[in-house]
N, CA, C and O atoms as CSV, one atom per row, in Angstrom:
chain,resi,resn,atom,element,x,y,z
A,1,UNK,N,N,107.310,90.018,134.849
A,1,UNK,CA,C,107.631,90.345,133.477
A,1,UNK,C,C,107.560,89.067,132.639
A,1,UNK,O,O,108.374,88.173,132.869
A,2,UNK,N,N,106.754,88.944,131.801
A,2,UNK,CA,C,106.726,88.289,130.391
A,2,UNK,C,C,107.603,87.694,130.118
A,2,UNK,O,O,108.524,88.508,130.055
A,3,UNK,N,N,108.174,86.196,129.769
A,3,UNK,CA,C,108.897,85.925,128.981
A,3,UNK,C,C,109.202,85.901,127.368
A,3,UNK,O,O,108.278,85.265,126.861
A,4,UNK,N,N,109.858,86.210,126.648
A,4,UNK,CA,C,109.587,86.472,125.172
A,4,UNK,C,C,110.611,85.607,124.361
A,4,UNK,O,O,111.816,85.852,124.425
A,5,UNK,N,N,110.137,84.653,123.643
A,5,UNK,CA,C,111.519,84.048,123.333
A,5,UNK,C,C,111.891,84.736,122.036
A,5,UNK,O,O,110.927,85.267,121.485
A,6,UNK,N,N,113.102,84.862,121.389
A,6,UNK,CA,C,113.369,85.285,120.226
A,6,UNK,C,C,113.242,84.759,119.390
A,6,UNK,O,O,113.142,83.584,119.742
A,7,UNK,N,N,113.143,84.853,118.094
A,7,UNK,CA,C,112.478,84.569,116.964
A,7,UNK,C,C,113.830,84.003,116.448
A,7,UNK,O,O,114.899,84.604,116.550
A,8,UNK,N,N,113.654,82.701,115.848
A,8,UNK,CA,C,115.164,81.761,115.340
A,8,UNK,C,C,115.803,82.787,114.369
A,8,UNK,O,O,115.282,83.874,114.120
A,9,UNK,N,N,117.113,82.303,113.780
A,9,UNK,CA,C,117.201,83.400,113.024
A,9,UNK,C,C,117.313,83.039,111.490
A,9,UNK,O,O,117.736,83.724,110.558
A,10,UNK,N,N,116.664,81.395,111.517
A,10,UNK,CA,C,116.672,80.984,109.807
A,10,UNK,C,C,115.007,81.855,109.785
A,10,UNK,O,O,114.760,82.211,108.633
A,11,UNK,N,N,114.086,82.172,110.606
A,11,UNK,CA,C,112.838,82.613,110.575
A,11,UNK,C,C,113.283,84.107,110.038
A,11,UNK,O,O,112.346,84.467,109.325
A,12,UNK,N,N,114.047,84.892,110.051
A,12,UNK,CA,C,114.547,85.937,109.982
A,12,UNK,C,C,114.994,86.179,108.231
A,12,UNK,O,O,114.756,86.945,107.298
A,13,UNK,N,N,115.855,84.857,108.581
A,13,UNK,CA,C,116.405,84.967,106.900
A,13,UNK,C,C,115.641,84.590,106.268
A,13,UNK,O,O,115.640,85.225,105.213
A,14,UNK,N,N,114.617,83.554,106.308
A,14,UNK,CA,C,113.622,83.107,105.634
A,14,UNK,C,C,112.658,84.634,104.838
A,14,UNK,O,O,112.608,84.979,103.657
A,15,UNK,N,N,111.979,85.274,106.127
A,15,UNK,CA,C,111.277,86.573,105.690
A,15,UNK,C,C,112.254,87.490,104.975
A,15,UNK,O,O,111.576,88.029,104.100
A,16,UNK,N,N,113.516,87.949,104.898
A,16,UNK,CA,C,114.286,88.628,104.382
A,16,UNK,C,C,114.309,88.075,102.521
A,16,UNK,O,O,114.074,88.779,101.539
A,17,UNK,N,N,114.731,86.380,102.578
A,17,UNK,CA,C,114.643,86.274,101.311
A,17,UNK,C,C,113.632,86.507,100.570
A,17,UNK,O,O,113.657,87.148,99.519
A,18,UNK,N,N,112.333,85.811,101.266
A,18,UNK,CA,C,110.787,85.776,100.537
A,18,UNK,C,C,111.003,87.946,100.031
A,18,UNK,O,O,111.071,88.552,98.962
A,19,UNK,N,N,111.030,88.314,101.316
A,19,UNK,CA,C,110.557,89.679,100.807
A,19,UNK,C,C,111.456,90.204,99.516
A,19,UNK,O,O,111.057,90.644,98.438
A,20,UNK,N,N,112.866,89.996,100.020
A,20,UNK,CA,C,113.664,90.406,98.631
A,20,UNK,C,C,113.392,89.595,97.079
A,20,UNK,O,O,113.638,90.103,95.985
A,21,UNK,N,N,112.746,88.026,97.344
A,21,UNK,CA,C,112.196,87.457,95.805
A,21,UNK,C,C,111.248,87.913,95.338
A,21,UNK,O,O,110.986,87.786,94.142
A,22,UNK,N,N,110.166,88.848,96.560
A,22,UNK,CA,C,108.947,89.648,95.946
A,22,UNK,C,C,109.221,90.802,95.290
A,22,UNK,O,O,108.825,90.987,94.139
A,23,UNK,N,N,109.975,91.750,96.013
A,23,UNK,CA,C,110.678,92.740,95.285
A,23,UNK,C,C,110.966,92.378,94.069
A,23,UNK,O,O,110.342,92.980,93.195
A,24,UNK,N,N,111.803,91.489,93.691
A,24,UNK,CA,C,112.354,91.270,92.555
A,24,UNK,C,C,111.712,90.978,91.469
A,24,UNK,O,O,111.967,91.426,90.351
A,25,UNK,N,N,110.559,89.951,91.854
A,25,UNK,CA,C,109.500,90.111,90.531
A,25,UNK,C,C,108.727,90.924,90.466
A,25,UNK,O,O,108.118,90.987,89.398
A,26,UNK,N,N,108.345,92.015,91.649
A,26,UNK,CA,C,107.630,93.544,91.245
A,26,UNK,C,C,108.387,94.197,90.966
A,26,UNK,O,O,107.878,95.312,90.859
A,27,UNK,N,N,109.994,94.243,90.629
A,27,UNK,CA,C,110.549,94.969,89.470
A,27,UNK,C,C,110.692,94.400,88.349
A,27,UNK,O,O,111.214,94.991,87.404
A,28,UNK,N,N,110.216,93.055,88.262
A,28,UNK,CA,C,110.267,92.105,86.771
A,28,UNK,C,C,108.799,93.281,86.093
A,28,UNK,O,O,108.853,94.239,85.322
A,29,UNK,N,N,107.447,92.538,86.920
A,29,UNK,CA,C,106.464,92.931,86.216
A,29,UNK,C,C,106.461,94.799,86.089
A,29,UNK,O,O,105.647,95.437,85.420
A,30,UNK,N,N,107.360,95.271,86.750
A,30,UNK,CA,C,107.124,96.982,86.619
A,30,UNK,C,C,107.840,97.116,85.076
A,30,UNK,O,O,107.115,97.614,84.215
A,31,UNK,N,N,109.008,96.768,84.731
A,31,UNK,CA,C,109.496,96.408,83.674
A,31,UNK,C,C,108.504,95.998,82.070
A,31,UNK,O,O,108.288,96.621,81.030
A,32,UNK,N,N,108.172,94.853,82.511
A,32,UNK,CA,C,107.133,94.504,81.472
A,32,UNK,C,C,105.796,95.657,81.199
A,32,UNK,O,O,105.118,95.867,80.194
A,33,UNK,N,N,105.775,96.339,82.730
A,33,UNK,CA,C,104.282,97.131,82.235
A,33,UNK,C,C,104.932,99.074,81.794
A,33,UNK,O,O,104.308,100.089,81.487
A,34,UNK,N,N,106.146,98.839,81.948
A,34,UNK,CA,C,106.875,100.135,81.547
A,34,UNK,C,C,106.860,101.111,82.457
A,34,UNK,O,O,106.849,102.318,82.212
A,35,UNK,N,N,106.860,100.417,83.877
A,35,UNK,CA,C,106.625,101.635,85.046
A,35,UNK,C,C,107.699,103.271,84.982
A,35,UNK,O,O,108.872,102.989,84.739
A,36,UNK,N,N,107.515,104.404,85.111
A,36,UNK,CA,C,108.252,105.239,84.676
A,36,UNK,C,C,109.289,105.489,85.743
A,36,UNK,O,O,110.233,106.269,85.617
A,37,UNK,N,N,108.968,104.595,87.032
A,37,UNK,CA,C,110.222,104.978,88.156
A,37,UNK,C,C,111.667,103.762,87.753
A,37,UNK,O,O,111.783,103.047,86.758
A,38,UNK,N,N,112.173,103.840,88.396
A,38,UNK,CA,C,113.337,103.160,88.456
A,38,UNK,C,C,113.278,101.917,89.319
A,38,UNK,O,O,112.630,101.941,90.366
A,39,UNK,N,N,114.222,100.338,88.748
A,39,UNK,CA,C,114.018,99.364,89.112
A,39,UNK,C,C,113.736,99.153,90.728
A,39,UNK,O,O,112.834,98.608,91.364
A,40,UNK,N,N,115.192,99.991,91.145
A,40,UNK,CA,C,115.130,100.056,92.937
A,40,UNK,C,C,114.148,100.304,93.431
A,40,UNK,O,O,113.912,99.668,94.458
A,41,UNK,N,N,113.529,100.909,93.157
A,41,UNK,CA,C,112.133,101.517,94.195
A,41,UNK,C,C,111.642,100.709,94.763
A,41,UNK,O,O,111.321,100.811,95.947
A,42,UNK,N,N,111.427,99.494,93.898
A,42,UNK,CA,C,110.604,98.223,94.317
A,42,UNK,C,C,111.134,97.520,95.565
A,42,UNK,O,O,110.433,96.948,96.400
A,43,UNK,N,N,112.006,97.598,95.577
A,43,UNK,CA,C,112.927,97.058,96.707
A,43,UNK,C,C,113.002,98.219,98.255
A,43,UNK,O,O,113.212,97.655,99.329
A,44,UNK,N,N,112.861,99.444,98.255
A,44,UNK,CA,C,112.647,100.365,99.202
A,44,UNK,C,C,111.189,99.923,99.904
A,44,UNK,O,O,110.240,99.717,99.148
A,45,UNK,N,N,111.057,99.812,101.011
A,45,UNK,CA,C,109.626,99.232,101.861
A,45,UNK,C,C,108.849,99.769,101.330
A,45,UNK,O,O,108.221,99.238,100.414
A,46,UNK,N,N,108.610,101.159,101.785
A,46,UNK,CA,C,107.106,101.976,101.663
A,46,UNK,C,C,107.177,102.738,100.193
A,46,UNK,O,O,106.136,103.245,99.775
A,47,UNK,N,N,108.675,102.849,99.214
A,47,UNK,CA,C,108.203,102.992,98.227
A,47,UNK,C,C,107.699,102.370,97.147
A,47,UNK,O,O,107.043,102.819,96.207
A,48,UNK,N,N,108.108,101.203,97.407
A,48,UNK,CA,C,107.310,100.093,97.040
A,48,UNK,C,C,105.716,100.031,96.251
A,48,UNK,O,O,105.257,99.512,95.234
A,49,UNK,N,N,105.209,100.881,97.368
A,49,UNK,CA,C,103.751,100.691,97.802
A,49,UNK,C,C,103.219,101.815,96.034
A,49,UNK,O,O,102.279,101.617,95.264
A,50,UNK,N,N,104.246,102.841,96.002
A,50,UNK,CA,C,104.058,104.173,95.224
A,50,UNK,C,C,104.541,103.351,93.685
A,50,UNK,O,O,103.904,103.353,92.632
A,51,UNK,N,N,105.570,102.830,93.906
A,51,UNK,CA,C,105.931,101.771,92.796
A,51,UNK,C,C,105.114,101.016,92.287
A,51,UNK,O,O,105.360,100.815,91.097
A,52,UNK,N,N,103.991,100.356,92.775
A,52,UNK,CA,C,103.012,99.324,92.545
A,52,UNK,C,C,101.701,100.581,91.846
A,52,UNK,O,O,101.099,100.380,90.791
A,53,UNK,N,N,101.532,101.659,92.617
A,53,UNK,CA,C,101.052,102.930,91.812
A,53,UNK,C,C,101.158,103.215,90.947
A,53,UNK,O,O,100.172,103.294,90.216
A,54,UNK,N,N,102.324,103.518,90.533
A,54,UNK,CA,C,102.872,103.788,88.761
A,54,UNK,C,C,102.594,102.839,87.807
A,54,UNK,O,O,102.405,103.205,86.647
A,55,UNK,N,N,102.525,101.385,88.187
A,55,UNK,CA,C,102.820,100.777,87.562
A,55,UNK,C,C,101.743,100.353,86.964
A,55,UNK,O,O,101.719,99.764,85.883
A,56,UNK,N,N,100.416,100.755,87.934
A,56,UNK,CA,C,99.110,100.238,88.045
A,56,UNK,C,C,98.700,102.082,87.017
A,56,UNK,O,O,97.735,101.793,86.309
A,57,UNK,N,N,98.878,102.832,86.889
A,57,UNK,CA,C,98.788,103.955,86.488
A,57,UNK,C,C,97.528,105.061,86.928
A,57,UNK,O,O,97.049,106.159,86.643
A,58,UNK,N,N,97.410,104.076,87.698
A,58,UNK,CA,C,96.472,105.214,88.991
A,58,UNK,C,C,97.147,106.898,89.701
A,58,UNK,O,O,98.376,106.957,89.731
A,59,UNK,N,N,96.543,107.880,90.112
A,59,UNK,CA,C,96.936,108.612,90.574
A,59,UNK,C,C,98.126,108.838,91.936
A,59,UNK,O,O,98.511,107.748,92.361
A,60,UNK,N,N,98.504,109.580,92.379
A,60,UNK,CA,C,99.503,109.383,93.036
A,60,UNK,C,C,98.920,109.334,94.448
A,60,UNK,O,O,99.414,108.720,95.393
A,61,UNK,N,N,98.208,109.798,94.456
A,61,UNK,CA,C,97.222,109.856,95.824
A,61,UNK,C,C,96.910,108.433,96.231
A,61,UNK,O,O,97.132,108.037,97.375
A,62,UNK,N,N,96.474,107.787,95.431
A,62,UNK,CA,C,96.181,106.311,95.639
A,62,UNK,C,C,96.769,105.299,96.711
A,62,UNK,O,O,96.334,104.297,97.277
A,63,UNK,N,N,98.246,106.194,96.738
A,63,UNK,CA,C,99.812,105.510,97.206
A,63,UNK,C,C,98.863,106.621,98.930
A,63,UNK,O,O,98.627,105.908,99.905
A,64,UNK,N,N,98.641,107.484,99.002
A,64,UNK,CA,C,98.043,107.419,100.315
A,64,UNK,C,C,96.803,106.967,101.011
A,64,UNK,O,O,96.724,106.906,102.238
A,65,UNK,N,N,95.768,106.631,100.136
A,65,UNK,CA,C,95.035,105.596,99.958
A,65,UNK,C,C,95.568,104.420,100.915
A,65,UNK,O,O,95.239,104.459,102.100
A,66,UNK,N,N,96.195,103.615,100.550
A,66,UNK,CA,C,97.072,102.427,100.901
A,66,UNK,C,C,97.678,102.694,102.470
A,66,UNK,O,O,98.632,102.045,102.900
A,67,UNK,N,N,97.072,103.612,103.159
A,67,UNK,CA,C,97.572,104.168,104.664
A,67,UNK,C,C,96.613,103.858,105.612
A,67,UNK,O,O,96.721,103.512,106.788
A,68,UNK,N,N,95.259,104.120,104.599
A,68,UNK,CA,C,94.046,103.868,105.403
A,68,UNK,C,C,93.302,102.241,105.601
A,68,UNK,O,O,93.092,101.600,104.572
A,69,UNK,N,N,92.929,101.634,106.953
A,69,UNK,CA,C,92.762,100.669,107.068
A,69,UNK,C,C,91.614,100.092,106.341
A,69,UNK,O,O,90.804,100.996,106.136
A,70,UNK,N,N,91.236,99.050,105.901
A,70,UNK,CA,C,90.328,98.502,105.149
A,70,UNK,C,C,90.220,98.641,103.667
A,70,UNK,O,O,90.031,97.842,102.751
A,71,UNK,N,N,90.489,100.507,103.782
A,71,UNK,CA,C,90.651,101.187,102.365
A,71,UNK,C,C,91.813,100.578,101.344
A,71,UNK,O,O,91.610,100.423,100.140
A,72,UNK,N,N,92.997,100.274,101.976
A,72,UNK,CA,C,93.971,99.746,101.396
A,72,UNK,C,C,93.606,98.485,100.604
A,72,UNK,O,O,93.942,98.309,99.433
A,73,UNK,N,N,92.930,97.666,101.301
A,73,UNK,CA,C,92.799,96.562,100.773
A,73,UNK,C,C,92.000,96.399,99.435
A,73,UNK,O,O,92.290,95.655,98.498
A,74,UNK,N,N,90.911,97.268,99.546
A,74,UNK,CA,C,90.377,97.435,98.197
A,74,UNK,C,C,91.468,98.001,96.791
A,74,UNK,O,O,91.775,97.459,95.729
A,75,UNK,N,N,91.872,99.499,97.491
A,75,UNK,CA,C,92.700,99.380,96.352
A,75,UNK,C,C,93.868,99.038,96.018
A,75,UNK,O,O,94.522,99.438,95.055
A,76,UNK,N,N,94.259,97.998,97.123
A,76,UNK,CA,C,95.321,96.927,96.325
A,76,UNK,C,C,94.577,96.075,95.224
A,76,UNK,O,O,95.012,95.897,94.086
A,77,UNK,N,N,93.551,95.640,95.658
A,77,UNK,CA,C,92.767,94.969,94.429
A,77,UNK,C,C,92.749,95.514,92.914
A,77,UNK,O,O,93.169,95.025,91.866
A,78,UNK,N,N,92.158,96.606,93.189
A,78,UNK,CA,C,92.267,97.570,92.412
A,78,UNK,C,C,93.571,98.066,91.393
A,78,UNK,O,O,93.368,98.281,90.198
A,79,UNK,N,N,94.761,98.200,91.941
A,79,UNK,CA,C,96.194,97.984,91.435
A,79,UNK,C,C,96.485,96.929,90.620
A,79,UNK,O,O,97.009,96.761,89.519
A,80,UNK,N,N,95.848,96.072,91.738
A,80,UNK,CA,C,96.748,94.536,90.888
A,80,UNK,C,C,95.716,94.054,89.754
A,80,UNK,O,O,96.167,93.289,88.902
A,81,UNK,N,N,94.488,94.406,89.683
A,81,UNK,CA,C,93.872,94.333,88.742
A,81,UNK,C,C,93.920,95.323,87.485
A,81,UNK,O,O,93.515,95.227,86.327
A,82,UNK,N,N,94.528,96.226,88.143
A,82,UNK,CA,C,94.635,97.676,86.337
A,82,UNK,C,C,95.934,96.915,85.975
A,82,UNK,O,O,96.204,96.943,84.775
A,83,UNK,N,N,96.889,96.163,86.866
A,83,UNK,CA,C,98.287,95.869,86.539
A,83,UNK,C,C,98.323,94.501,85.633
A,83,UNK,O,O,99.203,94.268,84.804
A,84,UNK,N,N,97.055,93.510,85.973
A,84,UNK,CA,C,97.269,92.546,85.837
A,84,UNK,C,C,96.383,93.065,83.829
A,84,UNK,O,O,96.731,92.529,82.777
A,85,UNK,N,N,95.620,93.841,83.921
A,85,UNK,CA,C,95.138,94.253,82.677
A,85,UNK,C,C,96.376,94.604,81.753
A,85,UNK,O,O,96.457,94.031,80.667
A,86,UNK,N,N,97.178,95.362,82.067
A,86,UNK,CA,C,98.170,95.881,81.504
A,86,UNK,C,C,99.177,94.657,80.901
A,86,UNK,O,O,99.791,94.691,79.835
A,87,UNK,N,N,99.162,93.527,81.941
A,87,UNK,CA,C,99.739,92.216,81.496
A,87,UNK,C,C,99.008,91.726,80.630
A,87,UNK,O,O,99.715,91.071,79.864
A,88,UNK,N,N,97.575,91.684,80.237
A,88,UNK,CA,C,96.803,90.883,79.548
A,88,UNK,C,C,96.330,89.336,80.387
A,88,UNK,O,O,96.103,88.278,79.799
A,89,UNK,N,N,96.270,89.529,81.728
A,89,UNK,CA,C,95.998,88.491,82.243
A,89,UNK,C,C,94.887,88.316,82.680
A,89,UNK,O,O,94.356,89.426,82.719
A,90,UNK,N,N,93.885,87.200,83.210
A,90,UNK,CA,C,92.741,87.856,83.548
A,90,UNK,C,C,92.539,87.597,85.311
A,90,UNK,O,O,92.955,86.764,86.116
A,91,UNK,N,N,91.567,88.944,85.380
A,91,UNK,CA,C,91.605,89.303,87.051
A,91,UNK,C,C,91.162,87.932,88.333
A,91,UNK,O,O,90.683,88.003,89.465
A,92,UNK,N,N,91.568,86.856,87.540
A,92,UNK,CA,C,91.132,85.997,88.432
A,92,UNK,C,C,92.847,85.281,89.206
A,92,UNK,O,O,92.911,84.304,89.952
A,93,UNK,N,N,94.068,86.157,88.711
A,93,UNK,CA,C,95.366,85.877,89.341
A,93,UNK,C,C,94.902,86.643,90.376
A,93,UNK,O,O,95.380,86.042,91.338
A,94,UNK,N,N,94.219,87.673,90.871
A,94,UNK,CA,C,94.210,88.146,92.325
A,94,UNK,C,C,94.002,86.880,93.295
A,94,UNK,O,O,94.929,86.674,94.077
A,95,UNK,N,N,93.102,86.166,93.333
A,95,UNK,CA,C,93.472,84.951,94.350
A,95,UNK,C,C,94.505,84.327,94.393
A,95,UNK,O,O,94.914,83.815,95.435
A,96,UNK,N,N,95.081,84.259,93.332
A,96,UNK,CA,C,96.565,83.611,93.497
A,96,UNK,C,C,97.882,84.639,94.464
A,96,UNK,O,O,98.943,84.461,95.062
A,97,UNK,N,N,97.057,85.602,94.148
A,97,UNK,CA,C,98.593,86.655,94.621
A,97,UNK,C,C,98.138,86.551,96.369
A,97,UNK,O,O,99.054,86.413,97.180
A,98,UNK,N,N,96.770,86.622,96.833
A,98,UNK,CA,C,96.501,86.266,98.189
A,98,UNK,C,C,97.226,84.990,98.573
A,98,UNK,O,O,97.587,85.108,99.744
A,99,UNK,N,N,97.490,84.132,98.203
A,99,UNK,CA,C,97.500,82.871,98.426
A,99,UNK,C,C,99.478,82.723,99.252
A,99,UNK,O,O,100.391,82.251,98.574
A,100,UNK,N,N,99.705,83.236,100.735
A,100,UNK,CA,C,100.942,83.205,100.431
A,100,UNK,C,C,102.261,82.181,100.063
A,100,UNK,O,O,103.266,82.879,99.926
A,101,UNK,N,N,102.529,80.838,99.878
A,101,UNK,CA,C,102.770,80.028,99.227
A,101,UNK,C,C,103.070,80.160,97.527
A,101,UNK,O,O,104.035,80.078,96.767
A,102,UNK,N,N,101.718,80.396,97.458
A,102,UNK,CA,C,101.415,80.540,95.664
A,102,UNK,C,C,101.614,81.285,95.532
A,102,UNK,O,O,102.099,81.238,94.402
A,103,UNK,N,N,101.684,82.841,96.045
A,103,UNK,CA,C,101.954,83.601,95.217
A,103,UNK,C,C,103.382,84.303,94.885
A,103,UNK,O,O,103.580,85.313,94.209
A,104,UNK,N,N,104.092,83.673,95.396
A,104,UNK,CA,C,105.864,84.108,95.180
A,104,UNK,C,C,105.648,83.411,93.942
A,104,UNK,O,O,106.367,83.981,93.122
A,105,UNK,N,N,104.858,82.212,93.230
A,105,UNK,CA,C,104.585,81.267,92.024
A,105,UNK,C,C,103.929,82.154,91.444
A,105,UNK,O,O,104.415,82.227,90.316
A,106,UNK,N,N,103.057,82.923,91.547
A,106,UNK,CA,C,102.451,83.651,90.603
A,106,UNK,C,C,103.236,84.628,90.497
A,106,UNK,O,O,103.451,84.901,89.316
A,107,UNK,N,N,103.838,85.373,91.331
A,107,UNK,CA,C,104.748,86.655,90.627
A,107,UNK,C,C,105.610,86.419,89.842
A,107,UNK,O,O,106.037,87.346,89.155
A,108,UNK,N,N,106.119,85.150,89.701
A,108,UNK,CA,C,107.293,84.239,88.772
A,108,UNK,C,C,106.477,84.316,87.457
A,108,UNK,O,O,107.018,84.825,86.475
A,109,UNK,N,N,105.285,83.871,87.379
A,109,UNK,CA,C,104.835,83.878,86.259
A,109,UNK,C,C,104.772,85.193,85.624
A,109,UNK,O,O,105.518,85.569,84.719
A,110,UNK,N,N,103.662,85.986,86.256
A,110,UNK,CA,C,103.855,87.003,85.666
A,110,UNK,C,C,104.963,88.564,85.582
A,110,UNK,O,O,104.882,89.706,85.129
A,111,UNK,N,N,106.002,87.678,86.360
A,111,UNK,CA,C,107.040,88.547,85.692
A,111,UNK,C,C,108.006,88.052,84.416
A,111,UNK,O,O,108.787,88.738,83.756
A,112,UNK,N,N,107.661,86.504,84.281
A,112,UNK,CA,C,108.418,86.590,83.594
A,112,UNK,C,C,107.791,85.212,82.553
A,112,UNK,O,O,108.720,84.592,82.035
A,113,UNK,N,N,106.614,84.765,82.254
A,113,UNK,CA,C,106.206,84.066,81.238
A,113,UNK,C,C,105.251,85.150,80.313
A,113,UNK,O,O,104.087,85.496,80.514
A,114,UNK,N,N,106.061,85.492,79.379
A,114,UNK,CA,C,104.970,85.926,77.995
A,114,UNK,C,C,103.233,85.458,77.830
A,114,UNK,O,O,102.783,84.314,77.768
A,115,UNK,N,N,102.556,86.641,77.792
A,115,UNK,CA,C,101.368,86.155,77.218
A,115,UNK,C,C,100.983,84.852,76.499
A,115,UNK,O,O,101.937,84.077,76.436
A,116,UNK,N,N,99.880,84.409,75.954
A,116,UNK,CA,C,99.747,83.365,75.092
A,116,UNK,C,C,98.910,84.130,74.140
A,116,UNK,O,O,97.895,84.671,74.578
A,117,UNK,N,N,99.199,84.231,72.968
A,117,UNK,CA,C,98.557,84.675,72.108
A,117,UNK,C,C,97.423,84.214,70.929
A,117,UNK,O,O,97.301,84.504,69.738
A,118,UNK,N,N,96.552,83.237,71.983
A,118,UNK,CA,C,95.721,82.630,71.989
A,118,UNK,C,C,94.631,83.696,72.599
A,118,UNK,O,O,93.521,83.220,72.359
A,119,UNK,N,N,94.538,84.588,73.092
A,119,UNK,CA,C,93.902,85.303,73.463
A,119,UNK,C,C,94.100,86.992,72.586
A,119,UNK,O,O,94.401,87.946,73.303
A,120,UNK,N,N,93.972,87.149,71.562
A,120,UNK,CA,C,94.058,88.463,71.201
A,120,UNK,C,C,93.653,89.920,71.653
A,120,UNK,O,O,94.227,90.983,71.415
A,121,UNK,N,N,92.382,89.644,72.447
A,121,UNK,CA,C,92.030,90.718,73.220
A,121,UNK,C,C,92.132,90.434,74.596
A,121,UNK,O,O,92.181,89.258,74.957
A,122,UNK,N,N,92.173,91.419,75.466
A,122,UNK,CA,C,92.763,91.562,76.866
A,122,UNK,C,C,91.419,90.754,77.560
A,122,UNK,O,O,90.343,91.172,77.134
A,123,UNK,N,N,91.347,89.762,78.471
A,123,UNK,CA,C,90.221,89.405,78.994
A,123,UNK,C,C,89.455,90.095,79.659
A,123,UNK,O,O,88.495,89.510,80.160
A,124,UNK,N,N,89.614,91.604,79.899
A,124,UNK,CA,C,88.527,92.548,80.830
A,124,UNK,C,C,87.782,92.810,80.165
A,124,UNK,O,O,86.849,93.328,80.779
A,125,UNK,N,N,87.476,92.706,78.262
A,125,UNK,CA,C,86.767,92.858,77.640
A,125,UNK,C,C,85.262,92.517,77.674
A,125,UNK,O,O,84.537,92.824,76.728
C-alpha cells in the first residue's frame, strides 16, 4: 500500500482563503453588472458557475454547457468576455484572469476600480 502524505494544513487554509477572495470579487463584479441573483450564490461551489451565467446574460443552459469537457473552457471565455463587455473593459483581461497569481489582481480591479472615461465607447466596438 502507497504511502500518502497529507496535505499541510496552512495549504488548506491557503486554498480556502484564495477561493473565498474569488467569490468575493465575483459578487463585487455581479453587483456592478446588475446580476439578478443574489450576492451569496457566488460563494455556493457549483452555483457559482450559474452565477457567472446571469451575470454574463447568456442563457441558462450555458451553466450546463460548463459540465462538458473542453466545451467549458470555451464558454468560460465566452462569459468572461460578454461580462468583461458589460464592464466596458477590453477582452484582452481574459489573460489576466488565466494567470493564477494575477488574477485574484485582476478581479480586484474589476470589481472594484471604475471605468476611465477616456474611453466613451465600449472597446468591442
Amino acid at each position: 500500500m502507497p504511502y500518502s502524505t497529507p496535505v499541510p494544513a496552512w495549504i488548506t487554509v491557503l486554498v480556502i482563503v484564495t477561493y473565498l477572495i474569488n467569490c468575493f470579487f465575483i459578487m463585487q463584479i455581479g453587483r456592478r453588472v446588475r446580476c439578478p441573483l443574489p450576492g451569496w450564490t457566488a460563494f455556493v461551489p457549483v452555483v457559482n458557475i450559474y452565477y457567472m451565467v446571469r451575470m454574463s446574460d447568456y442563457p441558462w443552459w450555458y451553466f450546463l454547457l460548463m459540465f462538458i469537457p473542453l466545451v467549458n473552457i470555451i464558454v468560460l471565455v465566452m462569459i468572461w468576455v460578454n461580462i468583461l463587455k458589460k464592464l466596458r473593459h477590453h477582452w484582452i483581461w481574459i489573460i489576466l484572469l488565466i494567470i493564477p497569481i494575477v488574477q485574484i489582481i485582476a478581479f480586484a480591479i474589476l470589481a472594484f476600480v471604475e471605468d476611465a472615461d477616456d474611453h466613451p465607447d465600449p472597446p468591442f466596438n
